[in-house]
C-alpha positions as CSV (number, residue, x, y, z in Angstrom):
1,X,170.7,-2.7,14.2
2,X,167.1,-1.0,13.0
3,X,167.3,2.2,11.6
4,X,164.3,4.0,11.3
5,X,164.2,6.9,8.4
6,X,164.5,9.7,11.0
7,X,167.6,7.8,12.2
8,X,168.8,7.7,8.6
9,X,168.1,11.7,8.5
10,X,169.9,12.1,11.6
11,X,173.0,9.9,10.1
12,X,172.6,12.1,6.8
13,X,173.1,15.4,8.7
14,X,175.8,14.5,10.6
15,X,177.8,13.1,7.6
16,X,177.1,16.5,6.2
17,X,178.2,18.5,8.9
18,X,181.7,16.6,9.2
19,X,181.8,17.6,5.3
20,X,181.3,21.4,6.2
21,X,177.7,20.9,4.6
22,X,174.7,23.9,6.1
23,X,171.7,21.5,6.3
24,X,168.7,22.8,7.9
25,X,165.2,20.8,8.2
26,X,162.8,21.2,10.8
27,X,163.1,19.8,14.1
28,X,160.1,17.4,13.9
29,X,162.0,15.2,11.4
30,X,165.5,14.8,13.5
31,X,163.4,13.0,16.1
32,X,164.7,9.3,16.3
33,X,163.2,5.7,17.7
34,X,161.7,2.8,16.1
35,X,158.1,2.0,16.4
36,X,157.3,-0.9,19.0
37,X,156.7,-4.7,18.4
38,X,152.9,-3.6,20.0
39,X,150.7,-1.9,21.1
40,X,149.2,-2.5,24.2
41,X,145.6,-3.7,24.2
42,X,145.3,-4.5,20.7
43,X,145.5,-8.0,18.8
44,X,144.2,-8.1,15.6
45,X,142.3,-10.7,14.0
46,X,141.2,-9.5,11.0
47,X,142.1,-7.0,8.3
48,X,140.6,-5.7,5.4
49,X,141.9,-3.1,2.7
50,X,139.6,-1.4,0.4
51,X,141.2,-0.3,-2.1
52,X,140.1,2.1,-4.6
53,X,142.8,3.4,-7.7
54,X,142.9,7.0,-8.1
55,X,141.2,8.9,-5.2
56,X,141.8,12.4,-5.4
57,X,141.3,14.6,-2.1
58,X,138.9,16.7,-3.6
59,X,136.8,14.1,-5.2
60,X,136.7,12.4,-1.9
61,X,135.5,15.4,-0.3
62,X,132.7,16.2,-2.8
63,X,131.3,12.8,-3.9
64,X,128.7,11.2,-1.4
65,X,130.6,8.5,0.7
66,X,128.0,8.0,2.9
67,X,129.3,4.2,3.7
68,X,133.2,4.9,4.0
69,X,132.2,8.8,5.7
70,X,130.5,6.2,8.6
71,X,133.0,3.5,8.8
72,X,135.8,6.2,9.1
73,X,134.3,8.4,11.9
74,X,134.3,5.3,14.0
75,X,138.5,5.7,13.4
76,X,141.3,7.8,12.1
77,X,141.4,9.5,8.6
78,X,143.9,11.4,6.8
79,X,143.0,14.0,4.2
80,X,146.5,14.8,3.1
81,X,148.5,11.6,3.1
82,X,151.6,11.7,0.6
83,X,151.9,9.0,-2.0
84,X,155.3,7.9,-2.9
85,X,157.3,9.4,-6.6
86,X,156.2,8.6,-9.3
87,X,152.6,9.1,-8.7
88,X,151.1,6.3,-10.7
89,X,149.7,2.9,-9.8
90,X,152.5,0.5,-9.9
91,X,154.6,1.9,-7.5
92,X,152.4,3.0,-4.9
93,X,150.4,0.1,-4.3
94,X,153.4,-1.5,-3.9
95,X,155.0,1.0,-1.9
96,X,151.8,0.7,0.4
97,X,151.9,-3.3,0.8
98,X,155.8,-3.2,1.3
99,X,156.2,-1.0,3.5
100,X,158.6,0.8,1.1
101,X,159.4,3.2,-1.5
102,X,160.4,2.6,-5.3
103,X,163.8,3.4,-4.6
104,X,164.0,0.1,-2.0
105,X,161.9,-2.0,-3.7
106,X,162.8,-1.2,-6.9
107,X,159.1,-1.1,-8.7
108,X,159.5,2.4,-10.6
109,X,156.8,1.9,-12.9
110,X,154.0,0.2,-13.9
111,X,155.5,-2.4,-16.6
112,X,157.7,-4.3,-13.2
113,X,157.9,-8.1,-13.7
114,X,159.9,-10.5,-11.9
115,X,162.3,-10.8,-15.0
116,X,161.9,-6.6,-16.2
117,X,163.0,-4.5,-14.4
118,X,166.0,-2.0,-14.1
119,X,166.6,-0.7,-10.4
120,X,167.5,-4.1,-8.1
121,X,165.3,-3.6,-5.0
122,X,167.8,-3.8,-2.0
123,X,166.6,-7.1,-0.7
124,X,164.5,-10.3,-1.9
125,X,163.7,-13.8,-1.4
126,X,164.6,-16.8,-3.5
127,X,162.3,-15.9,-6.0
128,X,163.2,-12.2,-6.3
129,X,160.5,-10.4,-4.7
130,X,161.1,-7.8,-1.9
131,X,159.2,-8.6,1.2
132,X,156.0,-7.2,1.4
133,X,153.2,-7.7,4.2
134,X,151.9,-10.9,3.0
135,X,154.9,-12.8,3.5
136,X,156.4,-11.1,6.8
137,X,152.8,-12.2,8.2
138,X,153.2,-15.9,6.6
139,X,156.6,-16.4,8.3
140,X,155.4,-14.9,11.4
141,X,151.5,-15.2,12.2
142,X,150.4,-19.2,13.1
143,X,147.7,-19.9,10.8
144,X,147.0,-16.6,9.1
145,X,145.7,-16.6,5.8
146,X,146.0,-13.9,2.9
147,X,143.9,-13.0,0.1
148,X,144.7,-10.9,-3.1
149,X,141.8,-9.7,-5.2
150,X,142.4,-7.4,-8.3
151,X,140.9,-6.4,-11.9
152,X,144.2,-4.8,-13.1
153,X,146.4,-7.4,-13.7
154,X,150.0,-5.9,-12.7
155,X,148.7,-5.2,-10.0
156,X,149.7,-8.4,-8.0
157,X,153.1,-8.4,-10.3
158,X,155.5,-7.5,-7.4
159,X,154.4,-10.2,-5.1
160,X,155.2,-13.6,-4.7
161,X,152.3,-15.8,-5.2
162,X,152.8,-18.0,-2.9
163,X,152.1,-16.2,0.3
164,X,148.4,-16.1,-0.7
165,X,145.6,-18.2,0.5
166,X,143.1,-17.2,-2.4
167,X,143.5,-15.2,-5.4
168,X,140.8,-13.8,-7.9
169,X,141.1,-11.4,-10.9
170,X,138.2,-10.1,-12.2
171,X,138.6,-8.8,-15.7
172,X,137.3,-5.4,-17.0
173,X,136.2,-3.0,-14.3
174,X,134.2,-5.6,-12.8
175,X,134.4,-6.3,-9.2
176,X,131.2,-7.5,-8.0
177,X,132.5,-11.1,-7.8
178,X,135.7,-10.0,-5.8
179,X,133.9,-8.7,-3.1
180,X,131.5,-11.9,-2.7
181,X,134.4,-13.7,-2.9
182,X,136.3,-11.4,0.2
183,X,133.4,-12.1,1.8
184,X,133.4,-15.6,1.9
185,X,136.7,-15.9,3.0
186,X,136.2,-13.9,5.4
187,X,133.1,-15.8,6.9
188,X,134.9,-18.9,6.1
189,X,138.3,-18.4,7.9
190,X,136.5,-16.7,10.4
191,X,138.0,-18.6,13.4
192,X,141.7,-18.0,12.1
193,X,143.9,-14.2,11.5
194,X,143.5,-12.8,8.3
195,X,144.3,-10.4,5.8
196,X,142.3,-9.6,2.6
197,X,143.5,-7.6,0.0
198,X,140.0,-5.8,-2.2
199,X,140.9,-3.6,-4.4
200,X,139.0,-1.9,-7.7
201,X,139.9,0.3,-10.7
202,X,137.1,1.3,-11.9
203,X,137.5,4.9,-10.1
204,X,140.9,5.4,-11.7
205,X,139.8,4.6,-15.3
206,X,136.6,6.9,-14.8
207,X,139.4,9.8,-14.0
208,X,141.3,8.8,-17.2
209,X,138.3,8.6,-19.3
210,X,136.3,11.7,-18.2
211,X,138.9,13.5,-16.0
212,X,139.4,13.9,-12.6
213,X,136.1,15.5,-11.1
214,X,134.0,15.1,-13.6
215,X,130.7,13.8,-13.1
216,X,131.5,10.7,-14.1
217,X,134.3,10.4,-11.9
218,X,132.2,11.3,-9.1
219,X,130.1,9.1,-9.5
220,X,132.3,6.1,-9.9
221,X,133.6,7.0,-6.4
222,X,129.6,6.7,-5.3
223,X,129.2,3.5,-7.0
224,X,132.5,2.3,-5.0
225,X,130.9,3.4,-1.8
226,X,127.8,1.1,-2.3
227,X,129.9,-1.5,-2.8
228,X,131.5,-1.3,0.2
229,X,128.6,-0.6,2.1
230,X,126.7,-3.3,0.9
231,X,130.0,-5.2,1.6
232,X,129.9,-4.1,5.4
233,X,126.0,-4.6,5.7
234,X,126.8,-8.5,4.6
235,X,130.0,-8.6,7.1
236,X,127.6,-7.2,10.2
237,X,124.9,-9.7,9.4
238,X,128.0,-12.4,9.5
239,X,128.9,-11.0,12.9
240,X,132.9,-10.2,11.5
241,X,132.2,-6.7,11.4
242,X,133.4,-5.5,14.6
243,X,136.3,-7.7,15.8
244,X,137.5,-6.3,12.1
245,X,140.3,-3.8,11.5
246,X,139.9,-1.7,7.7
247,X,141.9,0.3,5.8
248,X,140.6,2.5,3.0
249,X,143.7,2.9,0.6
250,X,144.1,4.2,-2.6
251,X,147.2,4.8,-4.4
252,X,147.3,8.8,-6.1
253,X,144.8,11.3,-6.8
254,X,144.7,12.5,-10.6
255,X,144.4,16.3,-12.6
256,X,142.4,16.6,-16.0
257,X,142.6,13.3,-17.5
258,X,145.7,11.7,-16.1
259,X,148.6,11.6,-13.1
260,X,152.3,11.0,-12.6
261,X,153.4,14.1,-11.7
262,X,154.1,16.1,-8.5
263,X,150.9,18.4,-7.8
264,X,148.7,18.2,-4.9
265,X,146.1,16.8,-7.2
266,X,148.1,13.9,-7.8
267,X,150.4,13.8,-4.3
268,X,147.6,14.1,-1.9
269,X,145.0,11.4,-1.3
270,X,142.5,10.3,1.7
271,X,144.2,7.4,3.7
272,X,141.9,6.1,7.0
273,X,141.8,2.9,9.3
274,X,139.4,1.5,12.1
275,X,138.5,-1.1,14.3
276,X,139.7,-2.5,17.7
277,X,141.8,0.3,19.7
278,X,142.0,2.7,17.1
279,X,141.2,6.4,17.9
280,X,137.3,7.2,17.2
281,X,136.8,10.4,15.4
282,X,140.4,11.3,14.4
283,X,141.3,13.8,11.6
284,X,144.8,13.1,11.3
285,X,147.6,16.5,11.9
286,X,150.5,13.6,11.8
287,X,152.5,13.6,8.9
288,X,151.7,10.4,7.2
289,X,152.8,8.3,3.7
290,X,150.6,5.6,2.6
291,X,154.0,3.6,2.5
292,X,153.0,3.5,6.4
293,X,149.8,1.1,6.0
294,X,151.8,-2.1,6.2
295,X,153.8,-1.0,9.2
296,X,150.8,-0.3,10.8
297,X,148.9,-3.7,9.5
298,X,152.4,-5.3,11.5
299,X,152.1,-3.4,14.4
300,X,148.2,-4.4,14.9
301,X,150.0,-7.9,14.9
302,X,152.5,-6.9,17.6
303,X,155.3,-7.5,14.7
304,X,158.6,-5.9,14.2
305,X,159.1,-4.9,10.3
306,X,161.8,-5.9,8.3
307,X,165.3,-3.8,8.4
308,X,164.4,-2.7,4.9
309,X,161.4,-1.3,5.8
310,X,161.2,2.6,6.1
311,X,157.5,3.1,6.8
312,X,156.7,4.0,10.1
313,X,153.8,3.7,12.2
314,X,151.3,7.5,12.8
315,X,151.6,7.1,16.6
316,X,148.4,9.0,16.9
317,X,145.7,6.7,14.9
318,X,146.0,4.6,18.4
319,X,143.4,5.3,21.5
């Protein structure tokens, strides 16, 4: 039987009334239902995440994005998404391509391996990993194909390997060759689904090095949005621009010189999506956790997500 969190909350309060228990939340949250397999109208072909570490609101806001400020008007963004506790990278970017937070998938902090770890995540394959997007999409999708590229190496710790077409890590804070290597396979699997994973952190070691806004930090969120527009420039001229779907993700924001705790700083971050059927223009009220984006990314397949799951899908991102 699926039980979406709001279920759960439902469940929670009623345990605690039969126990005598006062519980008051507001009445948004005791709403119940489970996102459906589809949505009507929409089929996606292609996806790609940008992924940037450590975007703060505020830096968003006041560094020129020229390149992701266009490619988001043409869809829905959030400017006060939540990230998952604790706010560093580890967890959340696995909490945002499992659907998941670190108390399911067990990913607390950012020294996880397959063979170290403390907290059991509450389901896994053969090889131990909990079920992210990748492989629900594998064992579901006829002929997709997934790609996974990184220049922090945990990064791709908590997935397993094998539900991944092409892989490339690019040491340092490099990332020109990842992105001409997207591209490719992109352009070159253009006939069949998939999904391609670009992430960089240069942004989040600017923030650790010079502090969150800084100058310096500013500017390495400028020098990520050339990237991507020159990225986007390449992807029009290959004609796989607009039967695309993208996700601009990043995993916490950042205060001073580092993150981890619980301010707004660090809590809060810009979240968007667009392409086929999503709402043009849309500045996001909805409550929303970046643990949603691979609901979503299953919902633009017209796929159920796994019982485990407890991301859910912002109704409103849809036209």
């Amino acid at each position: 039987m699926s039980n979406s969190r709001r279920d759960f909350l439902k469940q929670t309060l009623a345990g605690a009334a039969a126990l005598g228990v006062s519980v008051s939340l507001p009445e948004p949250l005791l709403a119940t239902g489970r996102p459906r397999a589809g949505k009507k109208g929409i089929k996606a072909k292609r996806i790609l995440m940008l992924g940037l570490d450590g975007i703060c609101v505020e830096g968003f806001k006041q560094a020129r994005t020229p390149n992701l400020d266009a490619l988001l008007a043409k869809g829905a963004l959030s400017l006060d998404t939540r990230v998952v506790m604790p706010s560093v990278t580890l967890p959340n970017w696995t909490s945002i391509l499992c659907g998941s937070g670190p108390e399911v998938h067990g990913v607390v902090n950012n020294s996880w391996k397959i063979d170290k770890h403390v907290l059991p995540s509450v389901k896994a394959d053969a090889e131990g990993y909990y079920p992210s997007v990748f492989q629900i999409l594998k064992e579901n999708v006829p002929g997709v194909k997934n790609a996974f590229y990184w220049n922090w190496y945990p990064l791709a710790n908590p997935y397993n390997w094998k539900h991944f077409d092409d892989m490339h890590f690019e040491e340092g804070d490099a990332y020109a060759e990842n992105y001409g290597r997207a591209l490719k396979f992109m352009t070159d699997n253009r006939n069949v689904p998939t999904v391609t994973f670009l992430y960089s952190v240069h942004t989040d070691h600017a923030g650790h090095r010079y502090a969150w806004m800084s100058p310096e930090y500013l500017a390495s969120i400028e020098e990520g949005d050339r990237a991507i527009g020159e990225l986007l420039a390449k992807m029009k001229e290959a004609g796989i621009y607009d039967d695309t779907h993208f996700f601009f993700l990043t995993d916490h924001g950042g205060i001073n010189k580092g993150h981890g705790g619980v301010t707004t700083h660090e809590m809060l971050v810009p979240w968007g999506v667009s392409g086929p059927g999503i709402r043009k223009g849309l500045v996001m009220s909805e409550p929303n956790n970046h643990l949603n984006t691979a609901s979503v990314i299953l919902r633009l397949f017209g796929l159920e997500q796994p019982d485990c799951w407890v991301g859910e899908v912002p109704e409103s991102i849809f036209a």
